[in-house]
N, C-alpha and C positions, 0 to 999 in steps of 0.2 A: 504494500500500500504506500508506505512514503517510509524515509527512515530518518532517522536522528545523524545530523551531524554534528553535533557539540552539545555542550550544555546551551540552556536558553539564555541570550543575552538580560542582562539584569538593569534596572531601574532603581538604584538606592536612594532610599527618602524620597523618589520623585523626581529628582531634580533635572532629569532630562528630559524637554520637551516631547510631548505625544502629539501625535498629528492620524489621521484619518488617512483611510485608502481604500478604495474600490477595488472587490474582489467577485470574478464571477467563476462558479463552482460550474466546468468544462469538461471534467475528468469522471470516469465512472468510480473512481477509486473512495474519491468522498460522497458522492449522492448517496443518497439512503441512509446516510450515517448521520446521527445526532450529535450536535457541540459537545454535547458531555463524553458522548462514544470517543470523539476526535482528540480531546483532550487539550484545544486549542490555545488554551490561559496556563495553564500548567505547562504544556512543552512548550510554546513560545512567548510567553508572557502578553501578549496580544489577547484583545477582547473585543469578541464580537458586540458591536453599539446596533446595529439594523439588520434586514437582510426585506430585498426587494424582491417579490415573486409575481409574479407577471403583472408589473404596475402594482400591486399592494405592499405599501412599507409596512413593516411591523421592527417597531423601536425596544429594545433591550428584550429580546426573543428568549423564547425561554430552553434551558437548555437539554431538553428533552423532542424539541422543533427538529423534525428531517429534514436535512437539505437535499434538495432533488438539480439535477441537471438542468441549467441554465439558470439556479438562483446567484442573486446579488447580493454578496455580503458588506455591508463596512464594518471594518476592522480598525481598532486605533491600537495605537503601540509608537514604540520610539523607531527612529531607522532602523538600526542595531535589530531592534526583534521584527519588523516588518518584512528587512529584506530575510530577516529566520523563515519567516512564514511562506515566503515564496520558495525558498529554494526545500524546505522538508516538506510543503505540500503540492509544492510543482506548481502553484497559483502564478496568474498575471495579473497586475494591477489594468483596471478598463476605468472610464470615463467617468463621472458621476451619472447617476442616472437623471433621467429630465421629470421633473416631479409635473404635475400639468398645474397649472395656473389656478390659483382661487378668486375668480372674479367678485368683487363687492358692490351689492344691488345699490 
């Protein structure tokens, strides 16, 4: 499925900025598997914030939620663990997704 190449890059006290990244699940290796199955905050210190399924956001998902083939994750973490996440889950970082417009009457 994916494997460990190091220990997961570390965040002491905080002090290194987190930043946001779009992640789309492409790969059969994670569909069908739950955040908590994946293990995503424990081996990369990274934490799923959203995950976009076809146009529906659902914000701090719960981690029992499948992710299926062609869901949108954001993910925040520091570089250090972001680029973790790509190279142990073979993820590519894609665009924001385009949310549609809330027009006011």
């Amino acid at each position: 499925m994916f494997q460990i190449i190091q220990t997961r890059p570390r965040n002491p006290g905080g002090r290194i900025p987190v930043r946001p990244e779009w992640y789309k699940i492409d790969t059969s290796n994670l569909s069908g598997k739950t955040i908590a199955e994946l293990e995503i905050r424990r081996l990369t210190g990274c934490t799923v914030v959203a995950i976009n399924r076809d146009g529906k956001f659902a914000q701090f998902p719960d981690l029992d939620l499948p992710l299926l083939q062609g869901d949108e994750i954001l993910v925040a973490g520091t570089n250090a663990q972001l680029a973790f996440l790509k190279r142990a889950f073979g993820l590519s970082a894609i665009d924001p997704p385009q949310r549609p417009e809330k027009r006011v009457a």
